[in-house]
N, C-alpha and C positions, 0 to 999 in steps of 0.2 A: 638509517632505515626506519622508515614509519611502520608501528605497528598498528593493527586492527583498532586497538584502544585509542592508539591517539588519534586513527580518524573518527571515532565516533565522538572523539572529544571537540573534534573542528567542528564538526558539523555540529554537536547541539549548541555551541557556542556561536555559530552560524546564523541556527532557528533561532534563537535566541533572541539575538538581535534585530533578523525581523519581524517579529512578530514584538518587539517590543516596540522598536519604530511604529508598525503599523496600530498598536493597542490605541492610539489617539483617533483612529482612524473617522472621518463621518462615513457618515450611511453611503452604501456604492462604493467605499473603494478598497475593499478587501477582496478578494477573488480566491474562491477555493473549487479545488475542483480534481480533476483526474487526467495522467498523459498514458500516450499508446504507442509506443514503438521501442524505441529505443534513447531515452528509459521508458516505462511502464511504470507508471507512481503516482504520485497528489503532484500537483501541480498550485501554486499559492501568485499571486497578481497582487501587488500593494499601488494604487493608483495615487501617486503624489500632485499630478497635473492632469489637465486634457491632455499633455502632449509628451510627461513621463512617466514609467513605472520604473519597479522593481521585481523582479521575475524569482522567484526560486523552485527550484523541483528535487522530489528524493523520491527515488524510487530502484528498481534494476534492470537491468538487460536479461529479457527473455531469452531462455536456451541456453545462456553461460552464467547466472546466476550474479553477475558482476553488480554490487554495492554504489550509485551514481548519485549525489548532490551536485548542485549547480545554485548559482545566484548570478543574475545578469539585471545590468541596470538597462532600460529600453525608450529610445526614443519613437514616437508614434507618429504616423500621418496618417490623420483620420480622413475616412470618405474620400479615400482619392481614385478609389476603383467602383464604377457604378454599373450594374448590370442591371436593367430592365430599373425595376422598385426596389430595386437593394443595392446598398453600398457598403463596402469595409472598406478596410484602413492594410497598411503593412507596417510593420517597423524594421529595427535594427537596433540592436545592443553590443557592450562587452557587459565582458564578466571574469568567473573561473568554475573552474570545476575540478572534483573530488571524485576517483573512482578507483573502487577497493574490488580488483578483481581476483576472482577465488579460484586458487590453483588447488586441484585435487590432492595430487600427489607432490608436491613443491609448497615452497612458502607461496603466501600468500601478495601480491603486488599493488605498490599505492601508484598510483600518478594522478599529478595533480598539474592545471597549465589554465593558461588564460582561455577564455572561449568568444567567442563572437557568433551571433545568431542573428537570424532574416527570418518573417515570419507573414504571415497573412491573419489580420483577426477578423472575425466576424460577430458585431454585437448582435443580440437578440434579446427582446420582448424590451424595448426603452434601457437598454442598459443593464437588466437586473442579471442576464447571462451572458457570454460569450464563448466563442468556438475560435479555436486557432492550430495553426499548420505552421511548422514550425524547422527550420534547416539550422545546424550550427556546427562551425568548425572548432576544433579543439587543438592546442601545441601543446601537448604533453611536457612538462618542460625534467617534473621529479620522479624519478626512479629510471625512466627513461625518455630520451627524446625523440618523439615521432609528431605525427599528425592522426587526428582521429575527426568523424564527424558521430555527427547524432539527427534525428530526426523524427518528430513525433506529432501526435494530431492529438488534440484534447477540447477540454469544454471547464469553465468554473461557474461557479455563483456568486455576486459581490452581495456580501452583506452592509 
């Protein structure tokens, strides 16, 4: 049984990592920013290629207070969707995910399961920001096995 400690132990050792990776980073491919739905939280973009990233988010589930980390590695296809003078890209990723939901009256619950996400981006102003829409299923695999999804709209800044 995972306690509350030791998920907060995965997950800085998580941050950690990327943001160590990303510390070499050049100009443009760090992406920080904020998600809205489910999770609600920062949102971080590490851009290794034009055509890979690395995704992570922490944040919670609004109304149930539920604890969520994710890190998804993301393939990109840019400019494939053209509307009028504007064009984005979608991708696809795996990943996993970390989620410490908070039982009132009961212990507290981890599950933790690989996740895969589908998403829409949309760059703006030459790159410096971007907006993304975001679908991802979740297999629960520790504490119990189910299926879960997630789904959130957000925005970062690359520095």
């Amino acid at each position: 049984m995972y306690t509350m400690k030791d998920i907060l132990y995965l997950t800085l050792i998580a941050s950690l990592l990327f943001f160590a990776a990303s510390s070499q980073a050049s100009p443009r491919q760090l992406g920080l920013g904020f998600m809205i739905g489910g999770p609600t939280g920062i949102s971080a973009n590490y851009k290794m290629s034009k055509e890979n990233s690395l995704d992570a988010g922490l944040g919670f589930h609004l109304g149930d207070g539920d604890f969520h980390f994710h890190s998804t590695y993301l393939w990109h296809f840019l400019n494939t969707i053209k509307l009028e003078r504007y064009s984005f890209g979608w991708y696809l990723g795996g990943g996993g995910r970390i989620l410490s939901k908070d039982r009132r009256n009961a212990e507290n619950e981890i599950l933790i399961g690989p996740r895969g996400s589908a998403g829409l981006n949309f760059p703006i102003k030459k790159q410096m920001f971007d907006a993304f829409v975001e679908l991802a299923l979740i297999m629960n695999l520790i504490e119990e096995t189910d299926l879960d999804a997630d789904f959130a709209i957000g925005a970062r800044y690359y520095f």
